[in-house]
SEGU-726240 format. One record per residue: z, x negated, y of N, C-alpha, C in turn. Coordinates in steps of 0.05 Angstrom, whole numbers, plus 5000, padded with zeros to 4 digits. Layout:
REM SEGU-726240
Z,X,Y,Z,X,Y,Z,X,Y
...
END
This chain:
REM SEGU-726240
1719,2465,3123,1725,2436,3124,1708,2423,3144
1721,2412,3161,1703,2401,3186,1693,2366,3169
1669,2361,3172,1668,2343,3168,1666,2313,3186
1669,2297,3177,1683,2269,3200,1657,2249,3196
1663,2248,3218,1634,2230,3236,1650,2200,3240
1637,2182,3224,1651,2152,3227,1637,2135,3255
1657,2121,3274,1628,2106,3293,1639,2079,3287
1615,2074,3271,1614,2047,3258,1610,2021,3283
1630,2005,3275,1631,1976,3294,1606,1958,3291
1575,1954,3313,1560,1939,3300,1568,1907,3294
1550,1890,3284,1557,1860,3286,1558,1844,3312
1559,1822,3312,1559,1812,3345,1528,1810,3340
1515,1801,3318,1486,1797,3321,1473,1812,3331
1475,1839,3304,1465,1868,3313,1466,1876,3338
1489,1873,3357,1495,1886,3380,1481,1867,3404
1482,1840,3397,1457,1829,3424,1434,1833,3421
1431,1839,3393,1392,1839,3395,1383,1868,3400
1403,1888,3400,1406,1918,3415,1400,1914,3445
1430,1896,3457,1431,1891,3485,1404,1881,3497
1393,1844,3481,1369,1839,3494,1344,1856,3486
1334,1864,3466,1314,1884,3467,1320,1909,3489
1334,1919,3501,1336,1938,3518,1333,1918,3557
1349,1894,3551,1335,1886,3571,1311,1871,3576
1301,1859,3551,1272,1853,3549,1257,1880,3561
1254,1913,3553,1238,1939,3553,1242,1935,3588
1266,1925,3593,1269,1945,3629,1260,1920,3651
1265,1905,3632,1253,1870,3663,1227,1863,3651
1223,1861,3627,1190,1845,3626,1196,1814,3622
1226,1805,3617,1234,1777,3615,1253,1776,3593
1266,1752,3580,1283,1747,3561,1308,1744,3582
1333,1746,3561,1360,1743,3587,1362,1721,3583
1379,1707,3596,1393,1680,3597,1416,1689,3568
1424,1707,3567,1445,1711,3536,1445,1729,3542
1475,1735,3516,1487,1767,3516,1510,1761,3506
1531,1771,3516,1556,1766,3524,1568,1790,3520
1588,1800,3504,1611,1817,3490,1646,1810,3495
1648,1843,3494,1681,1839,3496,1684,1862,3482
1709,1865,3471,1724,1893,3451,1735,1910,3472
1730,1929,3456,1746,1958,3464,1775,1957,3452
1798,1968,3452,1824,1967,3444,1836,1979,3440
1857,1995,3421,1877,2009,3417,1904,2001,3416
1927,2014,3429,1948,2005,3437,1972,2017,3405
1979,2002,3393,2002,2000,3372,2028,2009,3389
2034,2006,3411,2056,2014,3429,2044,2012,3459
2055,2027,3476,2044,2028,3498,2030,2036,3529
2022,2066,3512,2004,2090,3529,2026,2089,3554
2012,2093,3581,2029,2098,3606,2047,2078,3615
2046,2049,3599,2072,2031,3598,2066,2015,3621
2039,1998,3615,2040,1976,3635,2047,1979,3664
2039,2000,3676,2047,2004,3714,2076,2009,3713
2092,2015,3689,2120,2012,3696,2133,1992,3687
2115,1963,3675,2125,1944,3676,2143,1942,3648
2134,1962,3636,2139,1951,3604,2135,1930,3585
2131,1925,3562,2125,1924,3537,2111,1941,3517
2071,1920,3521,2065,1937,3503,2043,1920,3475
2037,1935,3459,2036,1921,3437,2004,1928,3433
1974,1922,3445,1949,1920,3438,1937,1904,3417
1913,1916,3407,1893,1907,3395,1865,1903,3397
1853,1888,3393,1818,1894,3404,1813,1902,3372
1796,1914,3379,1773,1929,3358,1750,1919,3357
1740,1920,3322,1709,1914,3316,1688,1930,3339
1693,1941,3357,1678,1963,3372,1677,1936,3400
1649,1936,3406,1640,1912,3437,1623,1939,3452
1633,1925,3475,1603,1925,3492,1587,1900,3491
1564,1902,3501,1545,1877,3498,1528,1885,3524
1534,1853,3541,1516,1855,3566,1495,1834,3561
1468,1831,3560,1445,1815,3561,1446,1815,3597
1446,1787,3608,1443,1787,3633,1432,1757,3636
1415,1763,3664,1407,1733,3675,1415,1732,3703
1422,1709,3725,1418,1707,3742,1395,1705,3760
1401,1713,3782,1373,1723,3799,1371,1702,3820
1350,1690,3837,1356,1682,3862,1350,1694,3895
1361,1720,3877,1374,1728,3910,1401,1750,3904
1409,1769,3925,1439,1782,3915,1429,1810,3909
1413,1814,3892,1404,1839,3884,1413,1840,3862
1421,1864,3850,1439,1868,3818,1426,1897,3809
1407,1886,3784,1397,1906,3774,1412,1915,3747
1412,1948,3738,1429,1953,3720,1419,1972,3701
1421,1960,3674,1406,2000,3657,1433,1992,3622
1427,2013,3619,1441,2019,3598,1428,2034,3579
1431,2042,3559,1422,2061,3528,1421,2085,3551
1440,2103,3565,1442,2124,3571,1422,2118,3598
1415,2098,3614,1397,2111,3633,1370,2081,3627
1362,2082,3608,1338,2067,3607,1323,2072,3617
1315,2102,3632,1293,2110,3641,1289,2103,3676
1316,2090,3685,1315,2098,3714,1335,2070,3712
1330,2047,3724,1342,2023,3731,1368,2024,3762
1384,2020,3764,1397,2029,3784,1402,1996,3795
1393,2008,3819,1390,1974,3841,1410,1976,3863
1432,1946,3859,1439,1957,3882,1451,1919,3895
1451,1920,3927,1456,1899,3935,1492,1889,3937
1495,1862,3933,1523,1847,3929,1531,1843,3953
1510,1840,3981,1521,1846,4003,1532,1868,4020
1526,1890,4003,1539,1919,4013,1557,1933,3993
1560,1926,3977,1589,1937,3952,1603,1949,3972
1620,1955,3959,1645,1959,3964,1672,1973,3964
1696,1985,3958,1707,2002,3954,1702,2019,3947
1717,2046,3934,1708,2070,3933,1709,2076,3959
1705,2100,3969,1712,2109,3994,1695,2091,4018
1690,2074,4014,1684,2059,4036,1649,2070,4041
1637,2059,4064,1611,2055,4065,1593,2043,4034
1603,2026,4025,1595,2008,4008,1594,2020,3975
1612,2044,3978,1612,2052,3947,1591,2071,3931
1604,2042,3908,1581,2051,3883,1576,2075,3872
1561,2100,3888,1554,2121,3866,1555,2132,3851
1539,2113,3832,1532,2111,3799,1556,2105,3783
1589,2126,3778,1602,2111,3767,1600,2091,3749
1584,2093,3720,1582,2061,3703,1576,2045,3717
1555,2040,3741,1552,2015,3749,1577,1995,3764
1583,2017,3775,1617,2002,3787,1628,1989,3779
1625,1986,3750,1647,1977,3736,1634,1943,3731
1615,1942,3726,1590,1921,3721,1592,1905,3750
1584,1914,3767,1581,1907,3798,1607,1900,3803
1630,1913,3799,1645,1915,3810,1665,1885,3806
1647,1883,3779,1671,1852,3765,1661,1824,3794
1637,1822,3799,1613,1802,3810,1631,1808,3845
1639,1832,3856,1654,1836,3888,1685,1823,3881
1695,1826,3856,1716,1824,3848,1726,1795,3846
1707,1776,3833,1703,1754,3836,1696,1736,3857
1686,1749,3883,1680,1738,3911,1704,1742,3932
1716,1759,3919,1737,1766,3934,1760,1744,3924
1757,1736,3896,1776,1722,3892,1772,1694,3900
1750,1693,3907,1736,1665,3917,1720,1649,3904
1718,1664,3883,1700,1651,3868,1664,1654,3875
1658,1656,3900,1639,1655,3903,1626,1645,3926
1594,1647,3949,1579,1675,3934,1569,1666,3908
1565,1694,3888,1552,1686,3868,1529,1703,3868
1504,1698,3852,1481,1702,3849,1476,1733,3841
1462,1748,3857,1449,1778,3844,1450,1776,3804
1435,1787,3796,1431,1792,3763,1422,1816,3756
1408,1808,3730,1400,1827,3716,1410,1837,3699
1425,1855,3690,1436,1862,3670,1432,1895,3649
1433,1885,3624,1428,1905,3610,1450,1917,3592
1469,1939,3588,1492,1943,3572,1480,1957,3550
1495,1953,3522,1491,1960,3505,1522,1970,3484
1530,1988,3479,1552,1981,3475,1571,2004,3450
1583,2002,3423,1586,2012,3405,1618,2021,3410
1637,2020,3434,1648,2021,3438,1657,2057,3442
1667,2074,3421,1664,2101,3428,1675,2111,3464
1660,2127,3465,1670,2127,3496,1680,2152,3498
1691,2156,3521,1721,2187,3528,1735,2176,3508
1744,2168,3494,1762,2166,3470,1790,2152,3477
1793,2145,3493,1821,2121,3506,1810,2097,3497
1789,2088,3489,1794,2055,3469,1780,2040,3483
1785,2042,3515,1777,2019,3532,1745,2017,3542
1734,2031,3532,1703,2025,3536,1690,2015,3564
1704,2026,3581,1708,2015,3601,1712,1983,3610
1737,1976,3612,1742,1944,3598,1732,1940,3594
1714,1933,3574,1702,1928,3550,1670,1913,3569
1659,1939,3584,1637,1920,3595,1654,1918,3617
1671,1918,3628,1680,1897,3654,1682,1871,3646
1695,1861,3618,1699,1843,3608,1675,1833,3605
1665,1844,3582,1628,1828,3582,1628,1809,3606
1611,1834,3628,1604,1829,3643,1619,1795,3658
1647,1798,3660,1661,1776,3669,1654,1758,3660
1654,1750,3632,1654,1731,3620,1623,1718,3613
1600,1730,3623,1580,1732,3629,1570,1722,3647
1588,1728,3683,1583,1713,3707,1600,1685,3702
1613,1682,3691,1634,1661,3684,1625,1638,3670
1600,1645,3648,1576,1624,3641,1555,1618,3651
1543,1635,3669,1520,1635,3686,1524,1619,3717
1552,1620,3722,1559,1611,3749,1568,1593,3739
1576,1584,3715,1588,1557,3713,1615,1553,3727
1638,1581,3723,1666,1575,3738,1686,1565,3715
1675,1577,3703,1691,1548,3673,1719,1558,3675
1718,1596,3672,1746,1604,3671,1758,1617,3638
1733,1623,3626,1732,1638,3603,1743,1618,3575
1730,1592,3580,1732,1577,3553,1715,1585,3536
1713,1581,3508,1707,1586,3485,1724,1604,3471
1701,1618,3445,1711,1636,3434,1744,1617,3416
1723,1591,3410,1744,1572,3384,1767,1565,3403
1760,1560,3430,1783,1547,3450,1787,1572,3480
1798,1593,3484,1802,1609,3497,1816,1595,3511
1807,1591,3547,1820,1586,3568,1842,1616,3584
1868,1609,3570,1887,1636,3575,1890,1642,3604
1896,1619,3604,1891,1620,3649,1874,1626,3656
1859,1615,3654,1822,1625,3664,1824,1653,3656
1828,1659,3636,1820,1691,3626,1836,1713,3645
1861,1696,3651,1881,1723,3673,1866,1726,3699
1853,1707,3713,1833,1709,3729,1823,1741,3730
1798,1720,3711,1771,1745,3695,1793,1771,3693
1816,1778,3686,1830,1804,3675,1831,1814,3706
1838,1801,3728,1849,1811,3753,1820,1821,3761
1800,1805,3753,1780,1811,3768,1757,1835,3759
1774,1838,3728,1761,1869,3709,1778,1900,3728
1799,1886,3734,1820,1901,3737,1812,1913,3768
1811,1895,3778,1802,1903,3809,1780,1913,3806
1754,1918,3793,1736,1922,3802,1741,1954,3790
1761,1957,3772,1757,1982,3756,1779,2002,3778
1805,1985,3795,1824,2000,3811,1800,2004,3836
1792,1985,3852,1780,1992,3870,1744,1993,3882
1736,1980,3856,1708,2005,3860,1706,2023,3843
1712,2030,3816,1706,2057,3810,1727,2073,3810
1750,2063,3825,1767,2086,3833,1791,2096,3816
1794,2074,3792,1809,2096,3774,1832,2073,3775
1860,2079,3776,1890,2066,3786,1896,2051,3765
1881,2041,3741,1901,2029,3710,1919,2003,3726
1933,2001,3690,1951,1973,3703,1944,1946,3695
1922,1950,3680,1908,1921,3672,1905,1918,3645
1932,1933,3631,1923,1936,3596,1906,1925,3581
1886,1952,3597,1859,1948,3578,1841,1914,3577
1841,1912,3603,1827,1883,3609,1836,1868,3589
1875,1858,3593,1885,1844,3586,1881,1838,3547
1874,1860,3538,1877,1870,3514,1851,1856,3506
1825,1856,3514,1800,1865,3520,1794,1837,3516
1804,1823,3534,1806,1791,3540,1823,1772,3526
1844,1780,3511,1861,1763,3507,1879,1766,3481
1868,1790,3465,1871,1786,3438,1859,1772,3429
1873,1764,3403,1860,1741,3382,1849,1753,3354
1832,1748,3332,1834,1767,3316,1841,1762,3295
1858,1787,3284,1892,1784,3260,1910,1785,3273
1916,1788,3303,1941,1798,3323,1942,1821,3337
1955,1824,3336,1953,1842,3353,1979,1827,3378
1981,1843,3406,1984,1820,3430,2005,1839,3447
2033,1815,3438,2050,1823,3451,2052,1818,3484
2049,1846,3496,2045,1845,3532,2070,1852,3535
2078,1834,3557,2103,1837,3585,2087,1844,3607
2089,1869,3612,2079,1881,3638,2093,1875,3668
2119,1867,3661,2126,1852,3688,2110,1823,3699
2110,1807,3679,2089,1791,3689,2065,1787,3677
2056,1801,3658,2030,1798,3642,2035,1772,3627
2058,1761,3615,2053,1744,3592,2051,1749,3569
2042,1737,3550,2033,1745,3522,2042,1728,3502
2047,1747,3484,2045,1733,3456,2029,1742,3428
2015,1724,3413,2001,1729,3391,2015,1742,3370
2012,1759,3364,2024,1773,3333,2020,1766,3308
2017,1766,3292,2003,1760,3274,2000,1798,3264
1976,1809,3256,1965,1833,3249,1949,1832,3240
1947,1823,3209,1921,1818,3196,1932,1860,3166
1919,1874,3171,1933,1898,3159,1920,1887,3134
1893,1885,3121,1880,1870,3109,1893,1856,3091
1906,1844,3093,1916,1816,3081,1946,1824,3059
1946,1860,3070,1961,1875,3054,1960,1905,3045
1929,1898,3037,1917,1920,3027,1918,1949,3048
1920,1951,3073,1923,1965,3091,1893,1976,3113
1896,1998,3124,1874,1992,3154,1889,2020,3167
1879,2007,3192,1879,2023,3212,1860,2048,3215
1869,2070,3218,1851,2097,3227,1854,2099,3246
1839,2102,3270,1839,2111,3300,1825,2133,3299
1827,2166,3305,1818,2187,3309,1820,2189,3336
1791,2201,3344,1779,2217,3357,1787,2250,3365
1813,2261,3378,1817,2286,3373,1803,2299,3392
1788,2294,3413,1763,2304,3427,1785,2315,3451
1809,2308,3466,1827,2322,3478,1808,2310,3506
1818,2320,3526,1803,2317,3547,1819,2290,3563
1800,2273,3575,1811,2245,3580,1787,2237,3600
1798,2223,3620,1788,2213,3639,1806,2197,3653
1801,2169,3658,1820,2141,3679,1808,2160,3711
1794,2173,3711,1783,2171,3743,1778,2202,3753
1796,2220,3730,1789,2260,3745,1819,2256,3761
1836,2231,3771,1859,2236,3793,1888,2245,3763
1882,2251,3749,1908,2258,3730,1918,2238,3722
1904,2211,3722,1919,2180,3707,1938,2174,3741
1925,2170,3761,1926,2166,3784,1949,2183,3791
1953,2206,3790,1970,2226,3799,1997,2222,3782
1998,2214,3759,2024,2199,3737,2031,2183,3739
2014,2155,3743,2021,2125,3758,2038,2137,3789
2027,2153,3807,2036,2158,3826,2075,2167,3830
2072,2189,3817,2097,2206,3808,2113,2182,3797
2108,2156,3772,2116,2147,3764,2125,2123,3785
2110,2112,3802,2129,2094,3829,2137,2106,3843
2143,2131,3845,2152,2144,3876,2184,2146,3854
2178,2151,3828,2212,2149,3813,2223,2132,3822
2216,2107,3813,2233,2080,3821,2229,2073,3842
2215,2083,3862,2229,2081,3889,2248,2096,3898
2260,2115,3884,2284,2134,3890,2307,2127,3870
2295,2114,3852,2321,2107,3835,2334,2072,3835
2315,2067,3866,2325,2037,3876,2309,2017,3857
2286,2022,3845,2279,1987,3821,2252,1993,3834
2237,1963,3830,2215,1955,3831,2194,1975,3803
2199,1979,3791,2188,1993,3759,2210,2006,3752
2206,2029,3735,2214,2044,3712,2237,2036,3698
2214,1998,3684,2231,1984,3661,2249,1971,3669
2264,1973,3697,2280,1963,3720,2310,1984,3705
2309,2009,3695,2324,2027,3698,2340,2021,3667
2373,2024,3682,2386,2002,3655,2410,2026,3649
2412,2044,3667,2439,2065,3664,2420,2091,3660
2411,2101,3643,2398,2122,3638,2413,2149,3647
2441,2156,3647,2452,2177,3651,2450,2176,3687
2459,2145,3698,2447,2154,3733,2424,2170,3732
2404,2148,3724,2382,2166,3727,2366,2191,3722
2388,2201,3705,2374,2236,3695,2406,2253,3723
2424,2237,3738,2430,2247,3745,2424,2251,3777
2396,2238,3781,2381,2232,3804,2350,2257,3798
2353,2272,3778,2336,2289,3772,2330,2306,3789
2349,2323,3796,2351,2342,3819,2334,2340,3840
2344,2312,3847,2328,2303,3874,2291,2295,3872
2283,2281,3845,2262,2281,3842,2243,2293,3840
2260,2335,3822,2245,2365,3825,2243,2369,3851
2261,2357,3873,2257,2378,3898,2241,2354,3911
2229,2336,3906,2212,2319,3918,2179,2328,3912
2183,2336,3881,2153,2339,3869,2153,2368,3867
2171,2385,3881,2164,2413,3886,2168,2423,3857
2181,2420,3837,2181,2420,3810,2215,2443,3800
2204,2461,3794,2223,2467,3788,2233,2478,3758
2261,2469,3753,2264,2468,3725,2269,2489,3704
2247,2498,3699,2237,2524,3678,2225,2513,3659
2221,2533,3645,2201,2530,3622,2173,2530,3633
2156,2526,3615,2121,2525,3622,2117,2557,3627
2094,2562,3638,2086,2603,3640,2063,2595,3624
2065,2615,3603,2044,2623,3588,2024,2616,3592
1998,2614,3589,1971,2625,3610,1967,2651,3591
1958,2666,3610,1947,2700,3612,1934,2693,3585
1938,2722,3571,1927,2737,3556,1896,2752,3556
1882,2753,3545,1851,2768,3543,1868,2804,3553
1846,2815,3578,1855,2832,3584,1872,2839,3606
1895,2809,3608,1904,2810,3641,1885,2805,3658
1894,2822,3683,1881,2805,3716,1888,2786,3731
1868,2771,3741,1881,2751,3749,1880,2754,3786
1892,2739,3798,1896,2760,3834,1896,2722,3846
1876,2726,3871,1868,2704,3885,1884,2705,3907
1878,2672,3913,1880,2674,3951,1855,2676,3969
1845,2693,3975,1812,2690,3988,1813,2663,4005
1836,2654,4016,1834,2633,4033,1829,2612,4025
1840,2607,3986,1831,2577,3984,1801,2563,3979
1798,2546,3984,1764,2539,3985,1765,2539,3952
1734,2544,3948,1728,2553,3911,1740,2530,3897
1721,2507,3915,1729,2471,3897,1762,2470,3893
1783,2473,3905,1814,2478,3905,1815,2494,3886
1798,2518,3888,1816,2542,3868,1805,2531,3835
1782,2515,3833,1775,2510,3804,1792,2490,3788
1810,2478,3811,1835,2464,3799,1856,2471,3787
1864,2502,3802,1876,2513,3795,1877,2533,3775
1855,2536,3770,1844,2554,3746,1837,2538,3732
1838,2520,3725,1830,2494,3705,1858,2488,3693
1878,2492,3709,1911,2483,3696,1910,2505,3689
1907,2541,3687,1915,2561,3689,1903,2564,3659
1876,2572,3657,1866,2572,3630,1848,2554,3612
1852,2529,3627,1825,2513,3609,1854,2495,3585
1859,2489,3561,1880,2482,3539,1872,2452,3541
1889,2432,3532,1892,2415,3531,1858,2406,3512
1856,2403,3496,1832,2404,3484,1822,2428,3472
1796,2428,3464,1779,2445,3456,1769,2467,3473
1761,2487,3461,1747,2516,3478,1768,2529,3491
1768,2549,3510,1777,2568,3515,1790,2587,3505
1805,2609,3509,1807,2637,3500,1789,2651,3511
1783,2650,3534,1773,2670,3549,1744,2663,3570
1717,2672,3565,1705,2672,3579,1703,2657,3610
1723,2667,3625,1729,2659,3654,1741,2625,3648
1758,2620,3625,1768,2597,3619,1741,2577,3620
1720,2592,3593,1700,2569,3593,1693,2560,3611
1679,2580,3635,1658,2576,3655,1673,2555,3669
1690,2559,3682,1718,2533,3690,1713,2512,3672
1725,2508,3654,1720,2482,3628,1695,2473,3635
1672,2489,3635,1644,2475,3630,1641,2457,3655
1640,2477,3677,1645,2456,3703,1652,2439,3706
1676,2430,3702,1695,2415,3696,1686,2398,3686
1675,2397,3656,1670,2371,3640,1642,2357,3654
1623,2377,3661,1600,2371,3672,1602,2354,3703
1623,2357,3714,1630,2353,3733,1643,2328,3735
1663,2330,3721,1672,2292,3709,1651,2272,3698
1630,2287,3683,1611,2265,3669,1593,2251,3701
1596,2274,3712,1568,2266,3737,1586,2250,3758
1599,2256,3760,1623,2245,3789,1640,2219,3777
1645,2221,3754,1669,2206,3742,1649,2173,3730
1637,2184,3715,1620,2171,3698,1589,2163,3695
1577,2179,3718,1548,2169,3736,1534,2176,3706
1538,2204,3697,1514,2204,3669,1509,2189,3645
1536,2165,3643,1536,2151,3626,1534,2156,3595
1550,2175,3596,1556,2189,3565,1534,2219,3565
1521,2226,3591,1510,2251,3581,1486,2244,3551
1490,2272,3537,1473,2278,3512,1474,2317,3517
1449,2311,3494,1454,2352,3486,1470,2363,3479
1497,2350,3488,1516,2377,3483,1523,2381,3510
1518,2364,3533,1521,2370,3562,1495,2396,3565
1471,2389,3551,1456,2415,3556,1466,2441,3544
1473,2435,3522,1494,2465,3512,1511,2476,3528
1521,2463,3531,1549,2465,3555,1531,2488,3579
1505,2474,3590,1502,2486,3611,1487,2509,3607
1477,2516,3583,1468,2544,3570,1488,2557,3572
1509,2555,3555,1530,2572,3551,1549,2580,3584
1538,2559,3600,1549,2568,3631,1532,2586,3640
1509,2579,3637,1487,2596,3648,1484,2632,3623
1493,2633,3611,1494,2659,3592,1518,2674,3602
1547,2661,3613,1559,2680,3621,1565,2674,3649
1549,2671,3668,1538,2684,3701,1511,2704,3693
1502,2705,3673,1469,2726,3669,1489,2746,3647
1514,2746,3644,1525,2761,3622,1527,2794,3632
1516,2802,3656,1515,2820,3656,1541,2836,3671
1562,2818,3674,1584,2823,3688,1578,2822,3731
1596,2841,3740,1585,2822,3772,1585,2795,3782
1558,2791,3791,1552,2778,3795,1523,2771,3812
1527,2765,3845,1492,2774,3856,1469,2757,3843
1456,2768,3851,1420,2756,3843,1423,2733,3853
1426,2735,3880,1419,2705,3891,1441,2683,3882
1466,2685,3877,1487,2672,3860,1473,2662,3835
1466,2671,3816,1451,2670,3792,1430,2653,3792
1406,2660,3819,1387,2652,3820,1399,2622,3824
1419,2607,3841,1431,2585,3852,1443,2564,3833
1453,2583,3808,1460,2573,3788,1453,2560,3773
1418,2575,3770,1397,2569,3744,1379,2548,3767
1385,2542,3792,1368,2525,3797,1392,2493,3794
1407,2496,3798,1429,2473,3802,1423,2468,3764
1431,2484,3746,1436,2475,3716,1402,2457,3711
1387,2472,3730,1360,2464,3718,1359,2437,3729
1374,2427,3756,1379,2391,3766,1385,2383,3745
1414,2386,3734,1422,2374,3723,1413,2362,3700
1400,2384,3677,1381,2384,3662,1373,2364,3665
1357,2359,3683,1332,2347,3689,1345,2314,3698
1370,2307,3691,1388,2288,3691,1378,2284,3719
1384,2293,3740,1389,2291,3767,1415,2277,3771
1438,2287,3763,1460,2270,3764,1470,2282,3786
1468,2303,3800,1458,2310,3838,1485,2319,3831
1508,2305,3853,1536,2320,3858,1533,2343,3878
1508,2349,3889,1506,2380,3905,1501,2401,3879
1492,2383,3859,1486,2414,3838,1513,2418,3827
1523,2398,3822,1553,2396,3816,1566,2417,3823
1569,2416,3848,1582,2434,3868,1583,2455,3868
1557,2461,3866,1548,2492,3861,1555,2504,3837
1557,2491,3819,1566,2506,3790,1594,2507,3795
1602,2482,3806,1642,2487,3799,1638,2516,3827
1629,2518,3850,1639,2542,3866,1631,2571,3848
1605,2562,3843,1592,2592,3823,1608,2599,3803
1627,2582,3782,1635,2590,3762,1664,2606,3778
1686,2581,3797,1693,2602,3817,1686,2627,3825
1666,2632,3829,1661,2658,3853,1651,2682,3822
1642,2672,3801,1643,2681,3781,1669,2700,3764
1695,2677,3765,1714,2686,3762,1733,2707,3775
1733,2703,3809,1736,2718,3820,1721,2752,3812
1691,2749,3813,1684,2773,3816,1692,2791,3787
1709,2771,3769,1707,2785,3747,1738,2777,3738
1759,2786,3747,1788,2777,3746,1796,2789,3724
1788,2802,3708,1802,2807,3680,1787,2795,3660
1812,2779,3644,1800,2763,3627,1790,2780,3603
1760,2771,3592,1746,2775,3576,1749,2754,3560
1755,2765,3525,1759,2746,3501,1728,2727,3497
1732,2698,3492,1701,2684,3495,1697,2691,3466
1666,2695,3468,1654,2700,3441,1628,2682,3444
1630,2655,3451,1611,2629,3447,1610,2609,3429
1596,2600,3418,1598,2585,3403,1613,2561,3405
1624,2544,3392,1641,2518,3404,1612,2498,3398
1608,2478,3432,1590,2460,3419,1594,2436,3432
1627,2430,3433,1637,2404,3427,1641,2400,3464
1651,2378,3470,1653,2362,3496,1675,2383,3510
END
């Protein structure tokens, strides 16, 4: 019997005097406040909003909580529960895009920073550097917005400090003002930390009421209040945790939104929810497999413990761990097979550091990298100096380096690992979660 781990919603009290005691420890000053927004679960909805659906959200007892002050100059200081030890500084005059010169690193900070470029762009500025501290009960990997959640903070945070008088009150919510703040959670989350959503979460995040849940028109983002009090008829909500693998920013949300407008640009509509003759459109199928190279079969197995598996020497390792990541790593949980984990481990280690700037690392990221490091020393081929390369990169990381060169090295090593050892071996590791 597995037993179930509850993550309890703190109070708004509880959760600022979390937030400002953590930024009292890292500045040496009191904040100007601390400012919260909900995380959210969608009642109808997953995948809907970029096709311009109808969808049906809720905010949850689960906040982030930002303690922040304004600064007088454009410097933006940033720490969180996960990196209290190391403050991450960065200037409002050099932001900027992913991709660009300007981009944020440290994925969590992006998201924080990213609201403050988001808001200058909209014109709402310049506005002032800050200090800011996140604190936040919001379970994270989980889908339930956590993200959002401190974009919102954060917004609604520069929004009392700058005095733009878009947010309102909690008793009097300015709904206009708040679509603002949502564009400007939204942008900072599409284009500085890189990940494609359709605004959902923000919208959800920002503009539920509580006892509703919030009817969204994704064509134009209007809303309506529900009434969703479950309570009031002896009812509640369970949201589980099934630990499946999820990320807005490993390119798989991005790559679906994608596939999903290139449809309705072939089937003639602006969106999806454009599409009113369903039999045209499954009879426009044909043309959409030979666009996405897709052809119409069944799924292939993945290999059995005991088959070989046969390479292209030509593809570079980083390419081939993609491909061996669809081949044997399962939708959630462990492996079958040895060669699967070492892939998986990479992988997850690899999203936390690139995707998520160390936000969520804990000791099961160090497990993870034992159990990577036990089968490259497992005695199978494998050179010394490979090995030796391995145990110095796991030992970065360890050492919360965060270093996307150590990164590297593990996703090619567990590659060059697999290769040297193409018949799958049954995994006999322990499971230790992530």
């Amino acid at each position: 019997m597995i037993d179930l781990v509850w993550a309890d919603a703190a109070t708004p009290d509880e959760g600022a005097v979390q937030a400002a005691n953590l930024f009292r420890d890292a500045y040496g000053y009191e904040p100007r406040g601390v400012w919260s927004a909900p995380g959210r679960v969608n009642i109808i909805g997953e995948h809907v909003d970029y096709n311009g659906g109808p969808c049906l959200p809720i905010a949850l007892p689960h906040r982030a909580f930002v303690a922040l002050s304004p600064r007088s100059d454009r410097t933006v200081r940033l720490v969180s529960t996960q990196t209290r030890e190391a403050i991450d500084v960065l200037d409002l005059d050099v932001i900027g895009p992913k991709g660009t010169p300007g981009e944020v690193a440290n994925h969590w900070t992006a998201y924080l920073a990213g609201v403050a470029w988001a808001l200058e762009q909209a014109g709402y500025g310049p506005l002032p550097g800050f200090d800011a501290a996140l604190w936040s009960c919001v379970p994270l990997g989980g889908g339930l917005s956590s993200s959002a959640a401190l974009e919102c903070a954060t917004a609604v945070a520069l929004d009392e400090v700058c005095g733009l008088g878009l947010a309102g009150s909690l008793e009097g919510p300015n709904d206009e003002g708040r679509k603002v703040l949502v564009e400007a959670a939204q942008a900072a989350e599409n284009q500085i930390a890189g990940a494609n959503t359709g605004g959902l979460d923000q919208t959800a995040s920002l503009r539920c009421r509580q006892g509703h849940a919030l009817a969204l028109d994704c064509r134009d983002m209007s809303t309506r209040q529900v009434p969703f009090d479950l309570s009031a008829v002896g009812l509640e909500l369970l949201v589980i945790d099934t630990r499946a693998k999820h990320s807005l920013a490993d390119g798989q949300y991005g790559s679906r939104r994608a596939d999903c407008e290139e449809s309705a640009r072939i089937l003639g509509v602006g969106q999806l929810v454009e599409v009113e003759d369903l039999d045209e459109a499954s009879a426009a199928l044909s043309e959409l497999c030979a666009l996405f190279g897709v052809e119409q079969r069944e799924a292939k197995p993945a290999p059995a413990v005991g088959e070989r598996l046969t390479f292209d020497p030509s593809v570079p390792a980083l390419r081939q761990h993609g491909e061996l990541w669809d081949l044997l790593v399962p939708d959630s949980g462990q492996c079958r097979t040895l060669q699967g984990e070492v892939i998986r481990i990479a992988g997850r280690v690899g999203h936390e550091v690139y995707d998520n700037g160390g936000i969520n690392w804990d000791r099961s990221f160090g497990k993870l990298l034992y159990q990577y490091l036990s089968v490259v020393r497992s005695g199978l081929p494998m050179p010394p100096a490979s090995v030796a390369r391995a145990e110095a990169a796991v030992a970065s990381l360890k050492g919360r380096s965060m270093s996307h060169q150590a990164v590297d090295d593990i996703t090619e090593l567990a590659v060059a690992w697999v290769r040297l050892n193409p018949v799958l071996v049954e995994l006999n590791l322990p499971d230790v979660g992530r």
